[in-house]
N, C-alpha and C positions, 0 to 999 in steps of 0.2 A: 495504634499508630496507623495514619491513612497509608493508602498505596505510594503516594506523592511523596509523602513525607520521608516514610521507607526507602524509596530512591535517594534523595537528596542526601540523604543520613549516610547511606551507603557508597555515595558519589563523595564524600567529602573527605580530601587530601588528607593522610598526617602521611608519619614518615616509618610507619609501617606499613609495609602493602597489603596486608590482611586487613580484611573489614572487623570493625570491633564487634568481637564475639555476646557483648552485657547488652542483649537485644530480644526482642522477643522470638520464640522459636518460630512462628509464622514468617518471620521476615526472614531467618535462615533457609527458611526451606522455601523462598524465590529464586526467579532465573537469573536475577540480578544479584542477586547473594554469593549464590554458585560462580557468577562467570567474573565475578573479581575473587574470590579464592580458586577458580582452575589458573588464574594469568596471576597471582602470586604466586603458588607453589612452580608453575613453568620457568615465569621470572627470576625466582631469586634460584632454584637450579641452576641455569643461566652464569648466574653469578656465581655459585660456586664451584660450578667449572670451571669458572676462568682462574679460581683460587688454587684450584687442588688439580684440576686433569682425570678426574678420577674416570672420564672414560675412556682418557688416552688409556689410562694403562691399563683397563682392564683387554681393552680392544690390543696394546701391546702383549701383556702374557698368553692372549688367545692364537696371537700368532706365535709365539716361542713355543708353546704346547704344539700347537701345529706341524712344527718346526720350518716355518714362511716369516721370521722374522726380518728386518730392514738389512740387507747384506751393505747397505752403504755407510752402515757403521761401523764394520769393520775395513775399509778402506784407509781411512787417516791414518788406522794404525799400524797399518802396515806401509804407509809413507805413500799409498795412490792416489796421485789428485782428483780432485773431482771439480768439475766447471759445469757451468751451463753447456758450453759445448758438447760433452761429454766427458765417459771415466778416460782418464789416460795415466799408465802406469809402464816402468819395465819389466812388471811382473808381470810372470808368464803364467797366470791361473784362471782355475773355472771355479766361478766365482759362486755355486750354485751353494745352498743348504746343507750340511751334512748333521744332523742332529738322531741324539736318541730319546728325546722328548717325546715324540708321539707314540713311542715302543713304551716307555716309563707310562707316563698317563694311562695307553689304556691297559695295561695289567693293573692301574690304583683302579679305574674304574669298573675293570671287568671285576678286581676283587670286593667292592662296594654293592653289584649289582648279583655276585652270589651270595651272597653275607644271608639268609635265613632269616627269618622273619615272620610271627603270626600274629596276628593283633588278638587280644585276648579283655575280655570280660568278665567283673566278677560283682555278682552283686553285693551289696551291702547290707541291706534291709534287714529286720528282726526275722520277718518270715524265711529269707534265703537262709539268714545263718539258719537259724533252725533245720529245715531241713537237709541243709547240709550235714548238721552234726547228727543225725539221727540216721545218716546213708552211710556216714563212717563209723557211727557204733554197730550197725548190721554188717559193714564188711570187716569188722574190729571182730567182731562176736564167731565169724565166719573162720577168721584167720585160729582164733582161740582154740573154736571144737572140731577144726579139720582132723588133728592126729586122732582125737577121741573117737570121731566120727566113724573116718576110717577103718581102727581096729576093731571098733564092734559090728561095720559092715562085713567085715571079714572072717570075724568068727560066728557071727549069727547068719549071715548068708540074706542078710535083710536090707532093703536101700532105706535107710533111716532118712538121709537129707539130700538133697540135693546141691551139689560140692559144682556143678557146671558154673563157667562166665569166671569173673576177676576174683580171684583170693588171693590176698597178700601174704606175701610170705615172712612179713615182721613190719616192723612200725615204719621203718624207713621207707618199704617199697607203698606201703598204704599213705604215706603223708605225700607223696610224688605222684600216687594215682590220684588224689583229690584235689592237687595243687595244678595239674595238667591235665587229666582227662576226661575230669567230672564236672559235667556243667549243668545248669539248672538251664530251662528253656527258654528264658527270657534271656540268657547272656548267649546261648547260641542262637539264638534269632538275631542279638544284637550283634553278634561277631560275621552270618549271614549279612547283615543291611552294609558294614562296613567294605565288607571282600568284594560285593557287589557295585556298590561306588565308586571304588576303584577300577575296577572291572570295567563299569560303565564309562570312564573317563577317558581309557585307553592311559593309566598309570603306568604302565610299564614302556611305553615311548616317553614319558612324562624322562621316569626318573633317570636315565641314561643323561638327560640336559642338564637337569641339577646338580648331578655328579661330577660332569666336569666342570662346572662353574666353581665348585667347594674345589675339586682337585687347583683348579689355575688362576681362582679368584679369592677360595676360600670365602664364599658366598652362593646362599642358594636361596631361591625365592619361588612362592608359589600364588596365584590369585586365586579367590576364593571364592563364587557367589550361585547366588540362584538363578535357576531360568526359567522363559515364563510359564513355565508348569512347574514350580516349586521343587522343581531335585536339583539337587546341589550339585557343582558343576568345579571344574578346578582347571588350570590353562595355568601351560610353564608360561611365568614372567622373567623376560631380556634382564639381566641387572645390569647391561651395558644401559636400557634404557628407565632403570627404575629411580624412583625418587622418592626421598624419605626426610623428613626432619632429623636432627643431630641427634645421636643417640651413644650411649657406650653400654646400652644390654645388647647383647650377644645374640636376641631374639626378639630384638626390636620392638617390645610389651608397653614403652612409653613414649610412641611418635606420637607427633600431633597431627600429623599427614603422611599418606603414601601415595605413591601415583607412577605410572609408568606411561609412556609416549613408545604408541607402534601405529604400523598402518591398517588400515582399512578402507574398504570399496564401498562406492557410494550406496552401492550395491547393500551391500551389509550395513552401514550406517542408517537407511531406512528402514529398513528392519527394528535395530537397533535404539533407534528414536521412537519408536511406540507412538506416533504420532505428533511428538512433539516438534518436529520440523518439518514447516512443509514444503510441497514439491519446490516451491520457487526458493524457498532460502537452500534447497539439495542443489536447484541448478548452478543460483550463487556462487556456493561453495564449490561445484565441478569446475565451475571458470575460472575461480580462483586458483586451481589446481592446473590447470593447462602447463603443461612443459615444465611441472615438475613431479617429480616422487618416480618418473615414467612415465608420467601422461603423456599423450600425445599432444600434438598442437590444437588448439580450440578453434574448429571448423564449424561450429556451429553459428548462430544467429545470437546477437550481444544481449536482448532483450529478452524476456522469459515468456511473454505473449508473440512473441514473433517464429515462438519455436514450435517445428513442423511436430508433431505427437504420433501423426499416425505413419510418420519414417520412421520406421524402426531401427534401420541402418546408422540413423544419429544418434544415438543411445547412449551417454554418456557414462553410465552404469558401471562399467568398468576402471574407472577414475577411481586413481587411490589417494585419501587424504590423509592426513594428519593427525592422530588424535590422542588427548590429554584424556585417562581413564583413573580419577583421582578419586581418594575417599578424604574425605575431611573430618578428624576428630574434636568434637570441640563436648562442651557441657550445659545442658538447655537448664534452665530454672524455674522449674514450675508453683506458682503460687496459689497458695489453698485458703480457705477461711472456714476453720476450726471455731464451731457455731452451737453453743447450746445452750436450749430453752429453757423458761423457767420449772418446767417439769421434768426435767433433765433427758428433752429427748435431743439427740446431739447431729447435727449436719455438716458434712465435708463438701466442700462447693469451691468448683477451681476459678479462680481468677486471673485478669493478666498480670505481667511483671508488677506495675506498679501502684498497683492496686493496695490500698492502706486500711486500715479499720478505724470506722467512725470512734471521733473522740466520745460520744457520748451513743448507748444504745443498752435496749433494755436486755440485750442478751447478753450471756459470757462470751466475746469474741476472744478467738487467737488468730494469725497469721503465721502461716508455716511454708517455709519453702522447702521444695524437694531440689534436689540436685540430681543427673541421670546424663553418664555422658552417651552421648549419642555420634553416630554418623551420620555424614551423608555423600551421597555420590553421583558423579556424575559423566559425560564424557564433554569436554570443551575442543571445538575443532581448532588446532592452534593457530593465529593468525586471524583469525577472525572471531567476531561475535555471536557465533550461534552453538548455544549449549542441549544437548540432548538427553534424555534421560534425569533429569539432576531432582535430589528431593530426598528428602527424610528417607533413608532406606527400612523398608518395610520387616524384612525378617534380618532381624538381629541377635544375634548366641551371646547370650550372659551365663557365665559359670554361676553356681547354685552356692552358698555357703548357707549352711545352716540351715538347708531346705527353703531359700529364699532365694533368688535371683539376684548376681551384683548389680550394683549401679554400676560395674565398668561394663566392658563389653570384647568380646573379642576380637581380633583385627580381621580385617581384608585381608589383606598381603601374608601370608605366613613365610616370614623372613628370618633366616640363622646366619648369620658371621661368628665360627666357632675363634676364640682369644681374642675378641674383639678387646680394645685398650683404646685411651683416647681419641677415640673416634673410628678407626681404621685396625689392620691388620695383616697378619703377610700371609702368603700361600705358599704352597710346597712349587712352586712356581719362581715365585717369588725368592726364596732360599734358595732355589739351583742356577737361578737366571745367569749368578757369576759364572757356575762350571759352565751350560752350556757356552758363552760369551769365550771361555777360554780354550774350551773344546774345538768350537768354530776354528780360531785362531790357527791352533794347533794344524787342523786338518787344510786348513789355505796354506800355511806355510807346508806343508807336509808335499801338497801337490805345485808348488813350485817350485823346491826341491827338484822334485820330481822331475817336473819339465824343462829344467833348466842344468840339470844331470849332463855330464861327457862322457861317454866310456872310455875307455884305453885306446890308443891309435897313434897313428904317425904322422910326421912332415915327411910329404914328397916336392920336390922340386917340379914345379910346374912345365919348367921348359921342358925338363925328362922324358916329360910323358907328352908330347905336345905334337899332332901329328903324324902318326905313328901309320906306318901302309902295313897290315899284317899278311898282302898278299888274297883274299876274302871275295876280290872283286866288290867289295861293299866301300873301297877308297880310305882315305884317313880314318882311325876312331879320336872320337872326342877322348878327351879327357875325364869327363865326364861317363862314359860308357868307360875306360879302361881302368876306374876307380870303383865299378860296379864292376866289374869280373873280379879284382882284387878282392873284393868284399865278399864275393858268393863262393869264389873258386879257390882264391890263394894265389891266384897267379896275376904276377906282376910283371907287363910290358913296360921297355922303354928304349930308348934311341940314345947313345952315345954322341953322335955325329947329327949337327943339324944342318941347313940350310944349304949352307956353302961348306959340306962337308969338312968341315972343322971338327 
């Protein structure tokens, strides 16, 4: 299929937004392929937010975890109007948070983050077993002739064996040693490469994020990929901003897409691009970005040849955009021609998709197609046309069955939703959201009580006390000053007789 054609094929409307996948894998792995599947999977997200909300609430339980949820929900219900003008109520309270969410949370995740943990290796192979079972008949044999050992060391005054290092003292503690302490070299170098990985990652800032996401979201996500020195590389993924195809595993093994939306500087996105975007499509996209994400305002010159280079001070570099970081799952079809001579020497020779075998030829032909689901990935700057990175992703993890390689593949995204059910799921968040709500309640009416409290007191007759000379040379006391001495002292002034002596 030409380049031309390729386009046009891929430009063409239905009422799917995804390009139809029964195409040759040459044509998947264009910029044009990629940047109508990054703007279908953004797209129809889009749309099921508008369905479901699914980041209002996640973005709402973050704040009741918090304990900075909306106080203007409880207003109504305690009868406070609320206007544009402002709140206006005759309740007399402070209206601030009073919650034990964030006390609960993090005792779930401090207990999460002490929980123990080793990763462990074991091999399988004919040669491991073996000599594994030949280091437990020596410590088996060990445990058997210690008592023997012993007593004839004892009476003969002879060191027969050497009894130092691990002897079991019965079967039970030898099946614990070999199950936990005994490892062949190849699983401690392998349990090495893993500690280190993590290590390299900086995992332990990782997993503190994940944790409260499972605690308030009951989700957790992690991205997965190479960097361009081939070591494997892992960065917590937002699931305020991740995105996935419909799914009810619990471990998300059957999407057809994952993709998350975060920012980046232009800065990093040339990096990033490996060359595939050049300076003028990075300036593009800087101006595109002017006075938003926190850009500044675009002070620059509108044209890309009219821009000063050797000002360094205009440096746009620090503009942060927008970007769609998506894997696409899909399954490439590869076709072979299964060919042999009349001597019976036999040749495999790949061909494209649609490629047929001659109705007539003097060889035995077959045609076979292989099936191999594949990814690919890329980063799409949202908003505009320019895709970076995008392409058959190079190193790909297929689990082995039967000493062969699946055609499936492992994911990108390593995503858990534990009780995942029809789509969705609750959190422990989610389950107390009622107590906190009523707790709240409780503690606004608690302090308006409060402030709205009389103590015990009396009626005084105002005229009573109204003018009063106590002789002070300070002249009349207020009423107000002779209701403060009552209060401090006990003592109470007042005038029988006013004005006109009456």
């Amino acid at each position: 299929m030409s380049e031309i054609a390729s386009i046009n094929f891929l430009d063409n409307v239905n009422a799917n937004p995804f390009p139809n996948e029964n195409i040759e894998p040459s044509v998947k792995n264009t910029p044009a392929f990629g940047l109508r599947v990054g703007k279908a999977i953004f797209y129809r997200s889009l749309y099921q937010e508008s369905l479901y909300s699914t980041k209002a609430k996640i973005r709402e339980n973050r704040l009741y975890a918090a304990g900075r949820q909306d106080i203007n929900q409880y207003k109504p219900m305690l009868d406070a109007a609320i206007d544009n003008a402002g709140d206006s109520s005759w309740l007399t309270i402070d209206w601030s948070i009073s919650s034990p969410a964030p006390k609960f949370v993090n005792i779930l995740v401090g207990d999460m983050m002490n929980q123990d943990y080793k990763v462990q290796f074991n091999a399988v192979d004919s040669k491991s077993r073996t000599r594994k079972e030949q280091a437990r008949d020596e410590y088996f044999g060990k445990m058997i002739r210690k008592k023997d050992v012993l007593a004839l060391e004892a009476e003969t005054g002879v060191k027969l064996e050497n009894m130092d290092g691990f002897v079991p003292a019965d079967i039970e503690e030898l099946d614990m040693w070999m199950e936990m302490d005994f490892k062949e070299a190849i699983e401690i170098a392998m349990e090495d490469i893993v500690e280190w990985t993590f290590f390299d990652n900086d995992f332990d800032q990782i997993k503190p994020r994940i944790f409260h996401d499972l605690v308030e979201n009951n989700k957790g996500a992690l991205r997965i990929y190479w960097d361009e020195n081939f070591n494997i590389r892992c960065r917590y993924s937002d699931i305020g901003n991740l995105i996935t195809s419909y799914t009810d595993d619990p471990y998300y093994n059957d999407t057809e897409y994952e993709a998350e939306v975060y920012m980046m500087s232009i800065r990093e996105l040339r990096n990033l691009s490996n060359g595939t975007l050049t300076e003028e499509q990075l300036f593009t996209i800087a101006q595109l970005s002017a006075e938003k994400f926190g850009n500044k305002k675009w002070s620059f010159v509108n044209g890309y040849n009219g821009y000063n280079w050797t000002d360094l001070s205009l440096s746009y570099d620090d503009y942060r955009v927008e970007i769609l970081d998506f894997s696409f799952y899909t399954t490439d079809v590869y076709r072979y021609e299964d060919k042999t001579r009349a001597d019976g020497r036999k040749y495999f020779t790949k061909k494209d998709k649609y490629y047929k075998k001659p109705e007539r030829s003097a060889y035995d032909i077959n045609v076979v197609d292989k099936q191999t689901q594949q990814c690919y990935t890329g980063y799409w700057v949202i908003g505009t046309e320019y895709i970076a990175s995008y392409g058959r992703e190079k190193n790909i993890t297929r689990p082995k069955k039967e000493g062969k390689p699946s055609p499936k593949l492992l994911k990108k995204f390593l995503i858990v939703e534990p009780n995942k059910r029809y789509g969705s799921s609750n959190s422990i968040i989610d389950q107390i959201k009622g107590n906190l709500d009523d707790i709240q309640l409780d503690v606004l009416k608690s302090r308006h009580f409060k402030a709205e409290a009389v103590p015990a007191g009396m009626a005084v007759d105002i005229d009573s006390i109204n003018s009063i000379n106590v002789g002070d040379g300070k002249g009349d006391w207020s009423p107000l000053k002779l209701f403060k001495l009552f209060k401090q002292k006990g003592i109470q002034l007042f005038s029988r007789t006013d004005d006109n002596g009456d």
